[in-house]
C-alpha angles and dihedrals in degrees: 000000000000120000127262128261121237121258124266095238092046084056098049091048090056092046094055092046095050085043082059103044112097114243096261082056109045085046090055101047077046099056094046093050084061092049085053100239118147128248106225089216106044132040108243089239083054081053098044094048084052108040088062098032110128095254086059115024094104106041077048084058093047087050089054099048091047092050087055093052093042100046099135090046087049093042108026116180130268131246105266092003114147125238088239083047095045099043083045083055094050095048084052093052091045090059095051089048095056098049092042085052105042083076089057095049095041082051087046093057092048102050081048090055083060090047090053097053089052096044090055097053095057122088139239102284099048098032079068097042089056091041098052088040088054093048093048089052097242093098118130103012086138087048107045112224101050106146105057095032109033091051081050096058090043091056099037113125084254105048097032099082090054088048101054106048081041090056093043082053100058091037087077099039113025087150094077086049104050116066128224120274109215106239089021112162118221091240091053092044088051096050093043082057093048091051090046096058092044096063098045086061096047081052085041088064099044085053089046091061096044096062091038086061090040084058102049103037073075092059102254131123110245116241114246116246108266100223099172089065096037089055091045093047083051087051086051101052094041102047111020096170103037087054089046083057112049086041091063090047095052085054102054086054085057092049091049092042097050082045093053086049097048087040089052094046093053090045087054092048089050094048090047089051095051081047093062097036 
């Protein structure tokens, strides 16, 4: 007979205690969780349930990532332990965190497939205001979880085409996509641009990998990026006159040159005819 579920309410009540705990607390009772000790007020499958509801999934996450950073803080040694025994200790500690976080992360996608459907549906204006608040790291203050599950939505197979020829769009031109500071000085202006731009192509790159990826789960090898033309499009778009310009120019060096060929051939046939004569 399988075992029964917690109740909804128990659930509920466990949710609003963990909500009120500080960090440092809720990484704690989360830590211990993973090292499987018991919270004397609450069952471990009322934690569980918890721990990856949708109100908590991603602080939980948080909370993972920073157990995993933290190990020797989480797991200190013990008087007389051995380094084979301690590092036997950590490697422990590694495989429960993995299978107390792979629920989390299977309760993170799905709250980013529901992202994604709400991203899709916006349009063009407020598609890019969520996606330059995202990439300035103030996305979702109003919705809380913003970091995991928004930057999930953005790169999912169905939004990341959008995302990506809206990011190469505010990569030539930030500056339509950040609004003024009052009192803003031009330096500072200046440097908030260039961060700007630097995160769009750090997310460039993770788009990048996810159609990449969309591309080969069908079988099929990825093109690589073609640089040489995304820079000259760029150039293009920048500075329309000065690359008229130097086309035409680049043209008239091919005219001359093909001249100077056409005018060295007929030299040599010449040559060659006074030669038989």
């Amino acid at each position: 007979m399988a075992d029964a579920q917690p109740s909804a309410e128990k659930i509920s009540a466990e949710i609003k205690r963990l909500k009120q705990m500080s960090h440092q607390e809720f990484f704690e009772a989360w830590a211990t969780y993973v090292l499987g000790g018991v919270d004397r007020q609450v069952p471990r499958d009322v934690q569980a349930a918890g721990f990856r509801s949708p109100d908590l999934a991603t602080r939980t996450l948080t909370a993972a990532d920073r157990a995993a950073r933290e190990i020797k803080t989480v797991l200190p040694r013990r008087d007389g332990e051995s380094k084979r025994e301690y590092q036997a200790r950590m490697n422990a500690f590694r495989q429960q965190l993995q299978a107390a976080r792979q629920p989390i992360v299977g309760a993170i996608e799905r709250l980013a497939d529901e992202e994604a459907e709400y991203l899709a549906q916006l349009d063009d204006e407020a598609f890019a205001g969520e996606w330059a608040a995202f990439v300035q790291q103030a996305a979702g203050q109003t919705r809380s979880g913003h970091n995991y599950v928004q930057g999930l939505a953005f790169r999912s197979l169905d939004v990341a085409p959008r995302t990506r020829a809206l990011s190469e769009r505010m990569h030539r031109t930030p500056e339509e996509y950040l609004p003024t500071v009052a009192g803003e000085s031009r330096t500072a202006r200046a440097a908030r641009v260039a961060q700007f731009r630097s995160r769009l192509e750090a997310e460039l790159r993770f788009l990048q990998y996810t159609l990449n990826y969309a591309v080969a789960r069908w079988g099929r090898m990825p093109t690589t990026p073609n640089y040489r033309l995304q820079a000259m499009r760029l150039l293009v778009e920048a500075h329309p006159e000065e690359f008229s310009k130097l086309r035409s120019a680049v043209r008239e060096d091919a005219r001359k040159a093909r001249e100077e060929v056409r005018r060295q051939r007929r030299f040599q046939r010449r040559t060659q005819a006074r030669g038989t004569s």
